[in-house]
SESEKOL-253510 format. One record per residue (C-alpha): residue in one letter; x, y, z. Coordinates in steps of 0.2 Angstrom, whole numbers. Each point is the difference from the previous one (the first is absolute). Layout:
# SESEKOL-253510
ATOM:resn:c1:c2:c3
ATOM:a:X:Y:Z $
...
This chain:
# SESEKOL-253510
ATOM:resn:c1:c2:c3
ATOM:x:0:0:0 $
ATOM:x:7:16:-5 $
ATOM:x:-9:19:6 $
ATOM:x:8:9:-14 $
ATOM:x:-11:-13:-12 $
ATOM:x:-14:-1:11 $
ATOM:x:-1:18:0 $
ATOM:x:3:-1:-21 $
ATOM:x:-14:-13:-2 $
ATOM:x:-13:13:9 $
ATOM:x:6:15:-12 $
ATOM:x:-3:-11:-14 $
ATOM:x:-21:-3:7 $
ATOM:x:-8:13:-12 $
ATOM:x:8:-8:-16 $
ATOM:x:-3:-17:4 $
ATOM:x:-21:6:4 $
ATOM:x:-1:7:-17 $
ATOM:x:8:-14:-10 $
ATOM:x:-12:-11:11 $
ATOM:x:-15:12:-5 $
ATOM:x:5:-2:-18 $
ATOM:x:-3:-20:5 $
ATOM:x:-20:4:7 $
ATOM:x:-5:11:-13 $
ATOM:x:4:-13:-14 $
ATOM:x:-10:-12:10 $
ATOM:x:14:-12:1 $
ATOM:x:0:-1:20 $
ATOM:x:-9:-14:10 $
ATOM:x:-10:-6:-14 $
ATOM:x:-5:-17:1 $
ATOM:x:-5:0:20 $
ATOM:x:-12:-16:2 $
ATOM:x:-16:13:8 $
ATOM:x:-11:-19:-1 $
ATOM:x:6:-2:20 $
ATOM:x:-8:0:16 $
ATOM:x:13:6:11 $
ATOM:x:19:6:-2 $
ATOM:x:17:-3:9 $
ATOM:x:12:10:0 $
ATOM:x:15:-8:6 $
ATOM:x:19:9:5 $
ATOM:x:12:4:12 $
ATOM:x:9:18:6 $
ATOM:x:-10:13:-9 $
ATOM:x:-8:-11:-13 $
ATOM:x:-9:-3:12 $
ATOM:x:-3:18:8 $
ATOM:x:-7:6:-17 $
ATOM:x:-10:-17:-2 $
ATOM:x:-10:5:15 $
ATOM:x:-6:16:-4 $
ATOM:x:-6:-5:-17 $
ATOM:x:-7:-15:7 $
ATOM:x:-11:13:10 $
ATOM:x:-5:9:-15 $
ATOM:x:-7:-16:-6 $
ATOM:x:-10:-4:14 $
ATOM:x:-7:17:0 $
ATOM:x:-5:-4:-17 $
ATOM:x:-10:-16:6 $
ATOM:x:14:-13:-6 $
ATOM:x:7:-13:10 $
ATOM:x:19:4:2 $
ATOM:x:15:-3:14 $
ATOM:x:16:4:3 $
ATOM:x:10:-11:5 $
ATOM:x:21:-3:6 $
ATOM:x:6:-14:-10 $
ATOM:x:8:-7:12 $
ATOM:x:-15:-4:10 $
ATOM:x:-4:-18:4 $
ATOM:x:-19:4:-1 $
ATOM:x:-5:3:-16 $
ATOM:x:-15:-4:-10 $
ATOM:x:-1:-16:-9 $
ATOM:x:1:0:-17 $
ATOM:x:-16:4:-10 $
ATOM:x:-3:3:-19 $
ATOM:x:-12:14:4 $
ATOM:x:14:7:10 $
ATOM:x:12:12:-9 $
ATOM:x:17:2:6 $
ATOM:x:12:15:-1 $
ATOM:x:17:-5:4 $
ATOM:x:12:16:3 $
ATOM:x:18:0:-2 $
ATOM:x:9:13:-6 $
ATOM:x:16:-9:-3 $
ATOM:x:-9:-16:-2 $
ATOM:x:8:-12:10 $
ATOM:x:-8:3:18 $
ATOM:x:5:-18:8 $
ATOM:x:-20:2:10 $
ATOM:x:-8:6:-15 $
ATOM:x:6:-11:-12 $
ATOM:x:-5:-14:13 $
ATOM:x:-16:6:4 $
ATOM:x:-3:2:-20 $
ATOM:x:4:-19:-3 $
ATOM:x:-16:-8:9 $
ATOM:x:-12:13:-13 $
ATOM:x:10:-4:-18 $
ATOM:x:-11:-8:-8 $
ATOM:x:-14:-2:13 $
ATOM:x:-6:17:-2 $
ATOM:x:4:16:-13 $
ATOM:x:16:8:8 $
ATOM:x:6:16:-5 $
ATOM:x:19:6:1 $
ATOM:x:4:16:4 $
ATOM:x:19:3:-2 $
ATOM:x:14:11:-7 $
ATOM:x:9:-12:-7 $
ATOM:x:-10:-9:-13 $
ATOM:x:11:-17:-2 $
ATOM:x:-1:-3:19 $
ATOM:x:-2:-14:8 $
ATOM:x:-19:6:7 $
ATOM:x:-5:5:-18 $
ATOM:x:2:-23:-2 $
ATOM:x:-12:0:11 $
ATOM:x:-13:10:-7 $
ATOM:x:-15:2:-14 $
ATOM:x:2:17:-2 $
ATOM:x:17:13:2 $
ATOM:x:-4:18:4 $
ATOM:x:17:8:-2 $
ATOM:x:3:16:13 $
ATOM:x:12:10:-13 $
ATOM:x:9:7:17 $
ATOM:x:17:-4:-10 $
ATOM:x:14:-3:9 $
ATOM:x:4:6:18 $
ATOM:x:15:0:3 $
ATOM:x:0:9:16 $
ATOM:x:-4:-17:6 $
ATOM:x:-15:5:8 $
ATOM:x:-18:-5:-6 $
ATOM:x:-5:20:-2 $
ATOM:x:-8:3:-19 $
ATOM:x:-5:-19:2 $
ATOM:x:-11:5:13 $
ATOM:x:-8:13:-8 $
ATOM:x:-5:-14:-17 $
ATOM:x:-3:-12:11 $
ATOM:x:-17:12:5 $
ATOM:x:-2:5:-17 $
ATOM:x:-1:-18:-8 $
ATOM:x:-11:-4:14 $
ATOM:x:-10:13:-2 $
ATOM:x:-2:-4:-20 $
ATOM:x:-5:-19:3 $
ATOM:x:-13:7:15 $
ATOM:x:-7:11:-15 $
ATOM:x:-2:-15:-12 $
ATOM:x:-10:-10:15 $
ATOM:x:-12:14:4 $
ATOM:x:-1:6:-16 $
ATOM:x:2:18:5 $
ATOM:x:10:14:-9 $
ATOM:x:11:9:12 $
ATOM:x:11:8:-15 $
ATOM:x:14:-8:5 $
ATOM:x:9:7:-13 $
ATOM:x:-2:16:6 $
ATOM:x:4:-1:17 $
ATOM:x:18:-9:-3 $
ATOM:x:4:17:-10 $
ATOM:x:-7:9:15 $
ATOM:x:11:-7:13 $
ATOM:x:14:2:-12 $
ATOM:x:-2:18:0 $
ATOM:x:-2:0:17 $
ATOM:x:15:-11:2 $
ATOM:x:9:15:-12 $
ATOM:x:-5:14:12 $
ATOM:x:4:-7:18 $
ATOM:x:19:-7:-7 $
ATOM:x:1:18:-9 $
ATOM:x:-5:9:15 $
ATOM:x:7:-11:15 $
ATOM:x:14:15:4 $
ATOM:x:-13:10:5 $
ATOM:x:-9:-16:10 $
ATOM:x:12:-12:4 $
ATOM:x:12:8:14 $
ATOM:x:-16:5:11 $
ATOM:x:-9:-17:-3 $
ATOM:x:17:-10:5 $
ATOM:x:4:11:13 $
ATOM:x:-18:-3:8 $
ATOM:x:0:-18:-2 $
ATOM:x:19:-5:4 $
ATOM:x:-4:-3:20 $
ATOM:x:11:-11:14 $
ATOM:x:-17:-12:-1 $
ATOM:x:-2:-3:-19 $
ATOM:x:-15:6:-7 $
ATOM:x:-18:-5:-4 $
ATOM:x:-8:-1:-17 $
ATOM:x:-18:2:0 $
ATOM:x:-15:0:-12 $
ATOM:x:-18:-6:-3 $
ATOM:x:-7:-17:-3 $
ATOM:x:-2:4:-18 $
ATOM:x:20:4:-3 $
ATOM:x:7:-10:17 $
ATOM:x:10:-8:-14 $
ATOM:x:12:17:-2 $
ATOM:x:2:2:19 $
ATOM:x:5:-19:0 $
ATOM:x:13:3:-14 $
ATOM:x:4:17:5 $
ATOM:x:5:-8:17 $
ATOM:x:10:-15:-8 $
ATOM:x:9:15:-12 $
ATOM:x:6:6:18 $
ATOM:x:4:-17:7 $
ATOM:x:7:-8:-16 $
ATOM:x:12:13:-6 $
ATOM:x:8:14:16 $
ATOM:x:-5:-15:11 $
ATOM:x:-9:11:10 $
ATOM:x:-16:-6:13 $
ATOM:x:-17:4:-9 $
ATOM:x:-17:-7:4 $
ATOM:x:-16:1:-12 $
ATOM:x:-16:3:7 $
ATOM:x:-17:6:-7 $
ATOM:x:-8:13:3 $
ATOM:x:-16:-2:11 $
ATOM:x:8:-16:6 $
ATOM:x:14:10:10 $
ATOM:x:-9:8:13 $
ATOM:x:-4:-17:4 $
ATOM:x:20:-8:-2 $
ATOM:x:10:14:2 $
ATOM:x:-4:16:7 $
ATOM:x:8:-8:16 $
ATOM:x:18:4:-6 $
ATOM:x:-2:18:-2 $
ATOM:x:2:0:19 $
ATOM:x:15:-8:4 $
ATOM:x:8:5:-19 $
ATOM:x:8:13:-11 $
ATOM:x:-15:-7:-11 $
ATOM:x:2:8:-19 $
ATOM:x:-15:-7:-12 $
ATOM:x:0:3:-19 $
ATOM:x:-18:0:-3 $
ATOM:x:-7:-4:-17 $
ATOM:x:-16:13:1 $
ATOM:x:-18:-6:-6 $
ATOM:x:-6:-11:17 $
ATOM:x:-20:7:7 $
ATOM:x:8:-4:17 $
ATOM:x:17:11:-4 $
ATOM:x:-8:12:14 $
ATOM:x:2:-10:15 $
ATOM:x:17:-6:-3 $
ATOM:x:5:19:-3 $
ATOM:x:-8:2:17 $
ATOM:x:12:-11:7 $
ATOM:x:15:3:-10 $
ATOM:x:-4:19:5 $
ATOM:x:-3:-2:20 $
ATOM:x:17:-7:1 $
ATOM:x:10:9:-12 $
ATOM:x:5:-13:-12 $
ATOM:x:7:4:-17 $
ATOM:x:-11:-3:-15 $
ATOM:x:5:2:-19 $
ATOM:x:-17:-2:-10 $
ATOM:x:1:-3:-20 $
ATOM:x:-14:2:-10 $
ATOM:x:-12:12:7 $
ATOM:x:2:18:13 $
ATOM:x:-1:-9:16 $
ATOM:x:-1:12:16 $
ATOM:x:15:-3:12 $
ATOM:x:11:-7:-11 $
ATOM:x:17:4:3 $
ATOM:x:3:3:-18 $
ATOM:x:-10:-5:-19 $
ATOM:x:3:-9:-15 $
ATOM:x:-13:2:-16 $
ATOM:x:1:-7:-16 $
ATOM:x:-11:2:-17 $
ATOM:x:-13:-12:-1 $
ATOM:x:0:-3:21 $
ATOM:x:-19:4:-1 $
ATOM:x:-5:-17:-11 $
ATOM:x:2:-16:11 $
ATOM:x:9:-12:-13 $
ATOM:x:13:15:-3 $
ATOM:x:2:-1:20 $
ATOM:x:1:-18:-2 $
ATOM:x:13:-1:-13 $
ATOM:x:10:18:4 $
ATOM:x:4:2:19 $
ATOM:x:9:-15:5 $
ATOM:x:15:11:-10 $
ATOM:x:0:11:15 $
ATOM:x:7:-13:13 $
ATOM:x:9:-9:-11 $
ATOM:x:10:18:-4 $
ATOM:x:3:2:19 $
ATOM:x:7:-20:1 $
ATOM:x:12:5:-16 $
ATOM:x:8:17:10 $
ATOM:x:0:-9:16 $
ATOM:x:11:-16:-8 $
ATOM:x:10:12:-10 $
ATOM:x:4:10:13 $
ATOM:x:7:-14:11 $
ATOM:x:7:-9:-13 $
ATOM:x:11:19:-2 $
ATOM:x:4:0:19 $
């Protein structure tokens, strides 16, 4: 793993979301999804998995049957031919996904989703959606994470049938990719500064993007190796508000949650340091916005770049002490 490349691969976010646009709008993306199912399983590790989830959310909200589920779990369904399967691997060689994949080939319509299309998952599979994150060579599963929601997002749109201008909302987030890496002089010093505590920091957002406080946490974790929890939004006041007591608590709270103002209550009363992305939030000890950070899937896609910013200065700067 290298900062310098890490930190290269998330400058390179905006180019890789338009050529990946290019892809939606000639309707060559996720075509071919088996939508004849009753149920869907999604299947991953790491933040395959975190990004799984909150499309698998999205689905049941739309009244379809659909889990997400580590791969390395010994409980999973048995295999079912009405069941469609969405095995994610980036690399495509996850040990647990690969073997949680083997008991479904065959046995039910299984549907790879990698970035690497000759890997060993796509053997396993009917159908290979290809992420088109190209290569990382940071090491670190960054853009990846980013497709990885994207190509979920395009095979949840061939099961409901809905069009959510997919298209559309890539070329969004790459121009809001464009203006936070263009204007993170102006951001990034404060936002580190407030974030860089002797505790770590904690990464939180609503249920409907939990997977970018998940990630944005494991950017922290992964790379300047530095403590960070994820949590969600309305769920922390019932997790973690007890640390602001007894901590120099610093949050990074994705904006957008209904139950935003109790938290701020908290984080208020006893002075914690709170960076908010995405919308004005009172008390915040400083603000990031970004074009297109009033339209969900923009958010979705977009503000995970914030964290993952802060995870690259942090590991560059030690890497330099």
């Amino acid at each position: 793993m290298d900062p310098a490349l890490y930190l290269s691969d998330l400058e390179r976010k905006p180019d890789v979301l338009d050529a990946l646009a290019s892809v939606i709008d000639a309707g060559d993306y996720a075509v071919g999804v088996p939508d004849d199912v009753d149920r869907v399983l999604f299947l991953g590790m790491g933040s395959s998995t975190y990004a799984a989830g909150v499309v698998a959310a999205q689905l049941r909200a739309r009244g379809i049957d659909a889990v997400a589920e580590l791969a390395s779990s010994d409980l999973l369904p048995p295999p079912d031919p009405r069941t469609l399967v969405v095995a994610i691997s980036a690399s495509g060689g996850s040990s647990e996904t690969l073997s949680a994949t083997a008991p479904y080939t065959g046995r039910a319509p299984v549907v790879a989703v990698t970035n690497i299309s000759d890997s060993p998952i796509t053997e396993r599979a009917d159908l290979v959606v290809n992420l088109r994150a190209d290569e990382e060579r940071g090491g670190v599963a960054c853009r990846s994470y980013q497709h990885t929601l994207i190509a979920l997002m395009g095979i949840a749109e061939q099961l409901t049938g809905d069009d959510r201008q997919l298209g559309r909302v890539v070329r969004s987030s790459a121009v809001a990719a464009s203006e936070l890496l263009d204007t993170r002089r102006d951001w990034l010093p404060e936002v580190v500064s407030a974030l860089d505590g002797p505790a770590g920091c904690w990464v939180v957002g609503p249920a409907r993007r939990l997977s970018n406080a998940q990630q944005g946490a494991l950017m922290m974790r992964e790379g300047p190796r530095r403590p960070a929890v994820a949590c969600e939004t309305g769920d922390w006041s019932h997790v973690d508000v007890y640390l602001t007591k007894t901590l120099d608590y610093r949050m990074l709270l994705f904006a957008g949650s209904a139950y935003e103002d109790e938290l701020l209550s908290w984080t208020a009363e006893r002075k914690s340091s709170v960076v908010a992305i995405g919308d004005d939030v009172a008390g915040a000890v400083t603000i990031v916005r970004y074009p297109g950070d009033d339209q969900d899937d923009v958010r979705l896609l977009t503000e995970v770049l914030v964290p993952e910013l802060v995870a690259a200065d942090l590991w560059l700067t030690a890497t330099n002490l």
